[in-house]
C-alpha positions as CSV (number, residue, x, y, z in Angstrom):
1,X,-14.9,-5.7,-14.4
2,X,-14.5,-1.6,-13.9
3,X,-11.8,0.1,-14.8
4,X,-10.3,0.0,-11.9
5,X,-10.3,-3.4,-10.9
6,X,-8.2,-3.6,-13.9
7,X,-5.7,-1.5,-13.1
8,X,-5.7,-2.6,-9.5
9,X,-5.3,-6.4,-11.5
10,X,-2.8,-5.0,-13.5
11,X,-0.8,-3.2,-10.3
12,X,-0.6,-6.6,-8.6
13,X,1.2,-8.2,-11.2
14,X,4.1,-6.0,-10.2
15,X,3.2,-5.9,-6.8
16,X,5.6,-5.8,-4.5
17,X,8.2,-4.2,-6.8
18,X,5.7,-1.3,-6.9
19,X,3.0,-1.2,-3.5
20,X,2.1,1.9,-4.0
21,X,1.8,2.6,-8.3
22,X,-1.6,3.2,-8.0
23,X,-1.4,6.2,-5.4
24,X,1.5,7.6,-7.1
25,X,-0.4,7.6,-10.4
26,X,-3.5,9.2,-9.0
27,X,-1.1,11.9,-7.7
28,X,0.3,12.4,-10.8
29,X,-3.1,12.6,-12.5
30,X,-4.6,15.3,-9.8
31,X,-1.2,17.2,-10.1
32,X,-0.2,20.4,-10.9
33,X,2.8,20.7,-14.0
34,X,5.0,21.6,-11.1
35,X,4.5,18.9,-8.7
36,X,4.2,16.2,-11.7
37,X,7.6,17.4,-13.1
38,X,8.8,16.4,-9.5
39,X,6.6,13.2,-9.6
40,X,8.3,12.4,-12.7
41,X,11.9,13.3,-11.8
42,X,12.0,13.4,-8.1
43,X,13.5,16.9,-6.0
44,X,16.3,16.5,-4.0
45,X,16.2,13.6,-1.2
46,X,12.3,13.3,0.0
47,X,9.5,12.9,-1.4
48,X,11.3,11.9,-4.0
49,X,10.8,8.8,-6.1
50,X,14.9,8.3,-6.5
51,X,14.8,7.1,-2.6
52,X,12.7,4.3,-3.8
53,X,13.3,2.6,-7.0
54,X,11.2,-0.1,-8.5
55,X,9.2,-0.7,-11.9
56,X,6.5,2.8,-11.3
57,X,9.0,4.7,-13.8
58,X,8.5,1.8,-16.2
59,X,4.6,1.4,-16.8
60,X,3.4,5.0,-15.2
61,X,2.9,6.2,-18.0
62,X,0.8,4.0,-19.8
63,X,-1.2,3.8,-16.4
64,X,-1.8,7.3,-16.3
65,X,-3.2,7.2,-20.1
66,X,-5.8,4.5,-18.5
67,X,-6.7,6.8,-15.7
68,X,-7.2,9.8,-17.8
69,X,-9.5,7.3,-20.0
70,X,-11.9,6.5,-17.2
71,X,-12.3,9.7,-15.7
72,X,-12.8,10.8,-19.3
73,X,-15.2,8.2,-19.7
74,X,-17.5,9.6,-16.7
75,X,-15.4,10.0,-13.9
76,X,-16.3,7.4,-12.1
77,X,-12.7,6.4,-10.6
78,X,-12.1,9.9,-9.8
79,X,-15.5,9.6,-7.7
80,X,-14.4,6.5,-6.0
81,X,-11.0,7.6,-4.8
82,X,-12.8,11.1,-3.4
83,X,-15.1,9.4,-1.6
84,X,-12.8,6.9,0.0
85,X,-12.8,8.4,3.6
86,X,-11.0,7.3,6.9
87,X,-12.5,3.6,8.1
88,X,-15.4,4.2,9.9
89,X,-16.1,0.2,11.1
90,X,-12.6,0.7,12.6
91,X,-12.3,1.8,16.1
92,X,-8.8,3.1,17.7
93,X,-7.9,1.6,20.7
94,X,-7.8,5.1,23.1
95,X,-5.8,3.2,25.9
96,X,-3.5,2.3,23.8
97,X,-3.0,5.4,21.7
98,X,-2.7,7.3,24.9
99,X,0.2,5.1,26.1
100,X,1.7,5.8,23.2
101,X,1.4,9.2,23.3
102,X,2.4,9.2,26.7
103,X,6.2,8.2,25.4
104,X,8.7,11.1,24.5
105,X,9.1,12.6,21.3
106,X,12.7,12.1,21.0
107,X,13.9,13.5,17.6
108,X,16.6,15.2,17.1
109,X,17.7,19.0,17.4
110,X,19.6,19.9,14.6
111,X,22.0,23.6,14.7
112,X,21.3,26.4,12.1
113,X,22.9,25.4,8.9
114,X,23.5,21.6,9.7
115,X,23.8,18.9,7.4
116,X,20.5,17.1,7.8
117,X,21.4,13.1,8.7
118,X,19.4,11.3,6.4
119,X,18.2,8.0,6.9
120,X,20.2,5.4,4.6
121,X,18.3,3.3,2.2
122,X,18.4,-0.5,2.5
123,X,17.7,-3.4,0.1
124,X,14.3,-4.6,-0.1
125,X,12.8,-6.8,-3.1
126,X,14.7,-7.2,-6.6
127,X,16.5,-3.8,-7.2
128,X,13.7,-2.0,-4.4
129,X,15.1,0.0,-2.0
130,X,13.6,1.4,1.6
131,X,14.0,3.9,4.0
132,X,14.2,2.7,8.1
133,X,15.3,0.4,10.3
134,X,12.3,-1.5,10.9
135,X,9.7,-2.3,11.6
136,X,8.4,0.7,10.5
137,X,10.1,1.0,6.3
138,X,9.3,4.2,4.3
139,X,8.5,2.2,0.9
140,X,7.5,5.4,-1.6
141,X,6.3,9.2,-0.9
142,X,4.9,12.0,-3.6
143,X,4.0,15.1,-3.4
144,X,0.1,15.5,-3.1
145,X,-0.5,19.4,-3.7
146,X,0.7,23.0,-1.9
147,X,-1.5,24.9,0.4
148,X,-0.9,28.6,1.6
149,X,2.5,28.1,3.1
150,X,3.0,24.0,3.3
151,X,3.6,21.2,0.6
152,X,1.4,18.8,1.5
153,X,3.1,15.1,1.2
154,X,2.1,11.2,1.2
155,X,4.5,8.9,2.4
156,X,3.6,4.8,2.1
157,X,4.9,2.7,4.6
158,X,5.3,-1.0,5.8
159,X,4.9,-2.5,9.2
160,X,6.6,-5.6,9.7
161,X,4.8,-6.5,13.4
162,X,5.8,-9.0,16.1
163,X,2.4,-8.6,17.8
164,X,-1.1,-6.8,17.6
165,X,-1.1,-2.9,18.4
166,X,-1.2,0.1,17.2
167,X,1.9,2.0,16.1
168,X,1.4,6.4,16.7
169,X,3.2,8.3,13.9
170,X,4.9,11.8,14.5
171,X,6.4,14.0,12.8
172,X,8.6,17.5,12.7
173,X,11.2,19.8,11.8
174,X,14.9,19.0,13.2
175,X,16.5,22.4,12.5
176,X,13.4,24.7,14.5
177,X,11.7,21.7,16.1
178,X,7.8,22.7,14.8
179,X,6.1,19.6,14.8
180,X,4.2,18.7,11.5
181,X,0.2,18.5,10.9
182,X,-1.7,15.1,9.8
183,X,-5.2,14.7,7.3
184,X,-6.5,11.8,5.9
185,X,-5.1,11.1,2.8
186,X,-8.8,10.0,1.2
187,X,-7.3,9.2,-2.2
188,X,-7.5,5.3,-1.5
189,X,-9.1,3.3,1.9
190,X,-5.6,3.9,3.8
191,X,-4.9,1.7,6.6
192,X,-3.3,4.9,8.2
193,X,-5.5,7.6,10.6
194,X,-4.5,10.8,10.8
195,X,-5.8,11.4,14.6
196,X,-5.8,13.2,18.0
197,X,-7.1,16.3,18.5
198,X,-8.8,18.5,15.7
199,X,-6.2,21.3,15.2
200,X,-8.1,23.1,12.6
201,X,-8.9,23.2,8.3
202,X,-7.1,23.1,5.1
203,X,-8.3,22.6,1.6
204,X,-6.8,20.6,-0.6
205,X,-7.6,19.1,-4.3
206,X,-10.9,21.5,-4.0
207,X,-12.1,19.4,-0.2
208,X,-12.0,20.2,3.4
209,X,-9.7,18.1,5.1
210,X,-9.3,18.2,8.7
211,X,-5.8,18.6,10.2
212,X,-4.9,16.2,13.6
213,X,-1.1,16.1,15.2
214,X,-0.1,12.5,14.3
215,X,-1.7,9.3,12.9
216,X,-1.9,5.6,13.5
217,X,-0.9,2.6,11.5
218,X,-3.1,-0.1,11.7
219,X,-1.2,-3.6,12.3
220,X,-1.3,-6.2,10.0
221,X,-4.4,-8.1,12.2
222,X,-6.3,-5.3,11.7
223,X,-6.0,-4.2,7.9
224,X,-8.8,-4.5,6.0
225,X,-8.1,-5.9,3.5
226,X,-5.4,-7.2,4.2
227,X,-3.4,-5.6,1.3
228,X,-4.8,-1.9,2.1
229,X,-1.8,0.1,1.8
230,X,-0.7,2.2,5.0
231,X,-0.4,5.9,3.4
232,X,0.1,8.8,5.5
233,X,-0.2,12.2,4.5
234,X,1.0,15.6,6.4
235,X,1.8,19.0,5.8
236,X,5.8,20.1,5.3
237,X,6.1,23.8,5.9
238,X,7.8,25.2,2.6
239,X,11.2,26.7,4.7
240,X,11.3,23.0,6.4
241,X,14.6,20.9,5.1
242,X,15.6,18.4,7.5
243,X,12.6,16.6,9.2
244,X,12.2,13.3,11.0
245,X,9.2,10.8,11.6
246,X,9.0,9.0,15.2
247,X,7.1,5.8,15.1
248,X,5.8,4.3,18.7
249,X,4.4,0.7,18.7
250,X,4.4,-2.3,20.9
251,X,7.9,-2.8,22.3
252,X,9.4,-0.3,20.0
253,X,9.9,3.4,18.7
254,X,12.1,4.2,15.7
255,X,12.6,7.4,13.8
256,X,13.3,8.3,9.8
257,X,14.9,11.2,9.0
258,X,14.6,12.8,5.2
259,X,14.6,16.1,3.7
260,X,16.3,18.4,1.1
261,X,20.2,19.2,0.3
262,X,19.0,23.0,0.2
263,X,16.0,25.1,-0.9
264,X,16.8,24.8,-4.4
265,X,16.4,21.4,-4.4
266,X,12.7,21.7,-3.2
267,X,12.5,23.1,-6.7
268,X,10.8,26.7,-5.6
């Protein structure tokens, strides 16, 4: 058994008090001091790991010390995750994606210097707490790394579907309305697609990524496995405070709204 089968074993002991442990500790691990001091700690309201609570804080930690070992040892888990790229056997359904994108973008216009209106938290499993109001729930989020004038972020969500389809994932800034940039977070095999058209480059962790206008969340028919996490990454622009997400899917569209208090809290 590698390394990482082992900590994957280990993860889903405490899974689902902590979906997303493994990500978060790979952030941590490819961090900078800054962004781990906010992995650690959290930054004002989003991404921040005081909106969801749950046993990471608890065993991270030792979990990193692991991680560290085997990429110590000769790198191969470090390997693995880079080369996980966006599923190539699966095929996006372009009818549907462009009905989806044929729907508004309805979020909302915030006034210079208004308070942004977050999204509350709601109960989930044990002492868990997640964003939304379904069926789309924000279940974790950390910071990945910072690019020229953006902090780039990964958000974890799950999809509690009534029926097959996709569900198109947007994203932007309430108080100037600039919409927000997609890549393929290519950390782990994420059942999320950064898609649309190609917008242009970035690099980040020392790769090219490529940078689309929204993504796509697979439904739970289609995951492959079918405990591949739904992780979406996109870029927040550094001045950004309040911003929402709009998710479209069969029968429904629901929106999240996070952000920070103020600038300070963004801890620049």
């Amino acid at each position: 058994m590698s390394l990482r089968d082992q900590i994957t074993g280990a993860l889903d002991d405490v899974t689902p008090p902590a979906p997303t442990l493994e990500r978060r500790v790979t952030a941590f691990v490819f961090a900078d001091k800054r962004d781990r001091d906010m992995l650690r700690h959290g930054s004002g309201r989003a991404p921040s790991t005081n909106r969801f609570r749950g046993m990471a804080a608890v065993v991270a930690a030792g979990l990193v010390v692991a991680l560290l070992a085997g990429i110590a040892i000769g790198g191969r888990l470090g390997r693995d995750l880079g080369n996980a790229e966006s599923p190539q056997r699966y095929t996006i359904d372009q009818s549907q994606l462009h009905s989806l994108e044929s729907r508004p973008l309805l979020l909302p216009t915030l006034a210079p210097g208004a308070k942004c209106p977050f999204s509350p938290t709601v109960p989930s499993t044990g002492t868990d707490t997640v964003v939304g109001t379904g069926p789309v729930y924000a279940i974790n989020s950390w910071y990945v790394s910072r690019t020229n004038q953006v902090d780039w972020v990964a958000f974890a969500f799950y999809y509690v579907a009534q029926r097959p389809g996709l569900v198109l994932v947007r994203a932007g800034d309430l108080h100037v309305n600039q919409a927000f940039v997609f890549s393929q977070y290519s950390l782990i095999d994420s059942g999320a697609i950064a898609t649309g058209r190609l917008l242009g480059t970035d690099r980040l962790l020392d790769r090219p990524i490529q940078l689309h206008p929204e993504a796509v969340l697979k439904d739970p028919w289609h995951l492959q496995p079918a405990n591949q996490q739904l992780v979406v990454m996109f870029a927040i622009p550094r001045a950004t405070l309040c911003w929402a997400f709009q998710f479209d899917g069969p029968g429904f569209t629901e929106s999240i709204v996070e952000g920070w208090d103020d600038l300070s809290s963004k801890g620049y």
